[in-house]
C-alpha positions in Angstrom: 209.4 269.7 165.5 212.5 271.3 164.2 214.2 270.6 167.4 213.3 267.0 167.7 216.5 264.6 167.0 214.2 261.5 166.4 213.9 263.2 162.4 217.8 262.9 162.0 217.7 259.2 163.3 214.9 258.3 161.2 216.4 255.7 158.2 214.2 256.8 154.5 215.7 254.7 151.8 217.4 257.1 149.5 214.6 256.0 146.7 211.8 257.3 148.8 213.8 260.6 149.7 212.0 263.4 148.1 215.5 265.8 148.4 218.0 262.7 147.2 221.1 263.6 145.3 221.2 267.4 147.8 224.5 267.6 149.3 223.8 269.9 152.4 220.2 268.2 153.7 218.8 270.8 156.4 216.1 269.2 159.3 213.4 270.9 156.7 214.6 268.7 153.9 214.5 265.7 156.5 211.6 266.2 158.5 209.8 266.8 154.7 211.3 263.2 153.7 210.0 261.5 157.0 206.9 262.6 157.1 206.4 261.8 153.1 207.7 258.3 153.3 205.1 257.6 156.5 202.4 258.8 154.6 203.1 257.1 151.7 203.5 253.8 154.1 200.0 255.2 155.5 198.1 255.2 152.0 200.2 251.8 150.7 198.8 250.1 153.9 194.9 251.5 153.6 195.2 250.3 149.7 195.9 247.0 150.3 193.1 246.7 152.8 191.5 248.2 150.2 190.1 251.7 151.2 190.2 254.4 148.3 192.1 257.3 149.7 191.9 260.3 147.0 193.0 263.2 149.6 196.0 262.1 152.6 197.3 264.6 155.0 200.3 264.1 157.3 199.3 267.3 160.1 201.6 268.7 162.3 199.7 269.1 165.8 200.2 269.2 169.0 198.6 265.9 170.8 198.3 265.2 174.4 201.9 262.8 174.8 204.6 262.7 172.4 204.6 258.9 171.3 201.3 258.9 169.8 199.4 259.3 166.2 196.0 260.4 165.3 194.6 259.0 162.4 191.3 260.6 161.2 189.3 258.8 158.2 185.9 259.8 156.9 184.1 258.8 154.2 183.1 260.8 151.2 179.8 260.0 149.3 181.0 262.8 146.8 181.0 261.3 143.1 182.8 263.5 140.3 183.7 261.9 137.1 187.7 261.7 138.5 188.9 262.1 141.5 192.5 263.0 141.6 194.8 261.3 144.3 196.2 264.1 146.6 198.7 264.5 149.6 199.8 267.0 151.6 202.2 267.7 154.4 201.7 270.1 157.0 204.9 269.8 159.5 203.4 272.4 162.4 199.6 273.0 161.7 199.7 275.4 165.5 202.3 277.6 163.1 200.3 277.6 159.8 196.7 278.3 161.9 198.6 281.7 163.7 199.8 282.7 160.6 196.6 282.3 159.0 194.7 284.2 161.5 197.7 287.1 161.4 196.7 287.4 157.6 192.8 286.9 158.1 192.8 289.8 160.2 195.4 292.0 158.5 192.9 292.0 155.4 189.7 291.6 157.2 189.6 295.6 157.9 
């Protein structure tokens, strides 16, 4: 993802940029404000067609062409007394699931 152009020619309005008012922007600090202002689109959208979302996650994978999205909605029958709202971004899940696996097995023995 870090070597995708299409981030640098993605327009976020300034109010919806997460790193606003940071004079040197790297492709992190964009690719983090592109992905955050389509998930927020993303939850706005299920809201008005009325669908609770308490947890949203923008993943990083690798899909089977490059011009298409995965969405992935399930129901939770779970009832707690509040359920926060939550988001999370997660630019290059292939990246985070190595590293995980480097650390499970460096403290697994």
């Amino acid at each position: 993802m870090l070597n995708d152009i299409r981030f640098k020619q993605f327009d976020v309005p300034d109010s919806c940029k997460l790193n606003k008012g940071k004079k040197n922007e790297n492709i992190e600090d964009i690719i983090t404000d592109v992905l955050d202002f389509q998930l927020d689109k993303l939850n706005h959208i299920l809201d008005k067609n009325r669908m609770e979302v308490y947890s949203s996650t923008i993943q990083g994978d690798i899909l089977e062409s490059k011009n298409i999205i995965k969405i992935e909605i399930s129901e939770d029958n779970f009832e707690p007394l509040y359920k926060p709202k939550v988001s999370f971004i997660l630019p290059d899940m292939p990246y985070i699931r190595e590293m995980s696996f480097k650390v499970f097995a460096r403290n697994s023995f």
